[in-house]
N, C-alpha and C positions, 0 to 999 in steps of 0.2 A: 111741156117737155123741154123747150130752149134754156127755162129758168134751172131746170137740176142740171142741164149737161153744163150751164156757165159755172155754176158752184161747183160741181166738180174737176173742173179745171182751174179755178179758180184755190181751193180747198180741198187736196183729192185727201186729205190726212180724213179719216174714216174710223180711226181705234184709240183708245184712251187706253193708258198704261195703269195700270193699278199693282199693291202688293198686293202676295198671296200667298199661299202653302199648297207644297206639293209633296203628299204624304205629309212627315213630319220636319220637312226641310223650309225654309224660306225663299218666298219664289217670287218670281214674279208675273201676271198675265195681262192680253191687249184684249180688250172686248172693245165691241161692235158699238159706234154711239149713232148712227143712223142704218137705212132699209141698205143703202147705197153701197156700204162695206162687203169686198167679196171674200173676208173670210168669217166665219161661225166663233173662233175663239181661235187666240194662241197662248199655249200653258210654255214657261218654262219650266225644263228638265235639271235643276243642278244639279244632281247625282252626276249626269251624262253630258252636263252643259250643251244642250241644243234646245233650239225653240222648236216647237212643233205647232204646224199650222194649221188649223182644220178648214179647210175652204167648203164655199156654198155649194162647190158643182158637186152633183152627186155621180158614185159609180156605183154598177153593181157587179158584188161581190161575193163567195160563196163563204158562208159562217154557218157553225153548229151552231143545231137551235133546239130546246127540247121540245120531244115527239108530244102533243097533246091528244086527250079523248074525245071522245064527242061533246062531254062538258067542259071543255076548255082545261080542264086541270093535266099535269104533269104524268105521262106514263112510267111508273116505275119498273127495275130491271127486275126481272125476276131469276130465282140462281145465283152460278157463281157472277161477282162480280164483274165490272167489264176492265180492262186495262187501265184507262183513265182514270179509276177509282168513283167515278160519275154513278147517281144513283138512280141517276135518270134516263130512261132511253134517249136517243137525240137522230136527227137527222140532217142530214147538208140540206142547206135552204139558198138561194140566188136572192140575197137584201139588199137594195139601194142602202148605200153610207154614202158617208162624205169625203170626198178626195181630204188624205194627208199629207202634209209637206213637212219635212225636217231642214232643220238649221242648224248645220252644221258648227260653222266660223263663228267666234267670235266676231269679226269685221263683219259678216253678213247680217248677223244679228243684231246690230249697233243699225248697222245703213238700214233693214229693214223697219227698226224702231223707230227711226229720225224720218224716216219715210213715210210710216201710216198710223205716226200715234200725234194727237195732238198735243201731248204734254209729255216729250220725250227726257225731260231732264228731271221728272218729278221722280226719279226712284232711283238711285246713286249703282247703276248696273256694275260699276267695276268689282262691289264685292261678293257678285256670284259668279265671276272671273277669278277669283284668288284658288291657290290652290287646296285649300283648304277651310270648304265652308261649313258653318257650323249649324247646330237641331236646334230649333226654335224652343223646343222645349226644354231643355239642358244646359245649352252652350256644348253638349260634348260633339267630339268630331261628326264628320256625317255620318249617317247610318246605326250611331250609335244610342238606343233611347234606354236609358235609365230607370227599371220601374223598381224604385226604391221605398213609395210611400207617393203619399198624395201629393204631386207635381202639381205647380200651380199652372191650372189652363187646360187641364188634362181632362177631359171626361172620362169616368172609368163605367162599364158596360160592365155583365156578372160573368162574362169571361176571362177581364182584365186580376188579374193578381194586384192587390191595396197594399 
């Protein structure tokens, strides 16, 4: 036990910075590289420029859940419709999640990376800072995705329009 609590003081940086996509934006997130890390993930948001932080401690919290039968499958609604447009009966359930923390600041978000990522300079954070960031898969503004013909990188599903 002596030997983790000296490496933790010693090394408390506990997250590794990686690229990534959130939806179809360019992103970036901090995962966990040992047990010792007290958060699960943090995804950044650039739509809304905040980090979001999933921490280990759990709460519990009430979430719709669909209503099951006795064979475990989904009870469906029967009649009119319900509001939600949901097809499914559903019920409020009491589920252990994972406490969430938002990041707000730019400044907090920097001090928090330099804080708990071992390799805080490996991903050039200022240009999902700019005002204006761009779709990984277009280059067009954010928000904007282009389904013009087969983009390259794109998987297309038999919903997606070719």
């Amino acid at each position: 036990m002596a030997k983790k609590k000296k490496y933790l003081e010693e090394n408390p940086k506990t997250m590794i910075l990686l690229k990534s996509a959130f939806g179809s934006m360019k992103s970036f997130k901090l995962m966990p590289i040992n047990s010792d890390c007290p958060y699960v993930e943090c995804l950044f948001s650039p739509r809304e420029k905040i980090l979001v932080v999933i921490s280990k401690f759990m709460k519990q919290s009430y979430h719709m859940v669909p209503k099951l039968d006795d064979n475990g499958d989904e009870i469906s609604v029967k009649g009119k419709p319900r509001a939600n447009q949901k097809a499914v009966k559903e019920e409020r359930r009491l589920v252990d999640t994972c406490s969430e923390h938002y990041i707000i600041t730019e400044d907090e978000i920097r001090d928090f990376i330099n804080m708990f990522s071992v390799n805080p300079d490996a991903i050039n954070i200022d240009e999902f800072f700019l005002p204006e960031s761009k779709d990984i898969i277009s280059g067009a503004p954010k928000g904007v995705i282009p389904i013009t013909g087969k983009e390259e990188g794109v998987i297309y599903n038999d919903t997606m329009p070719k």
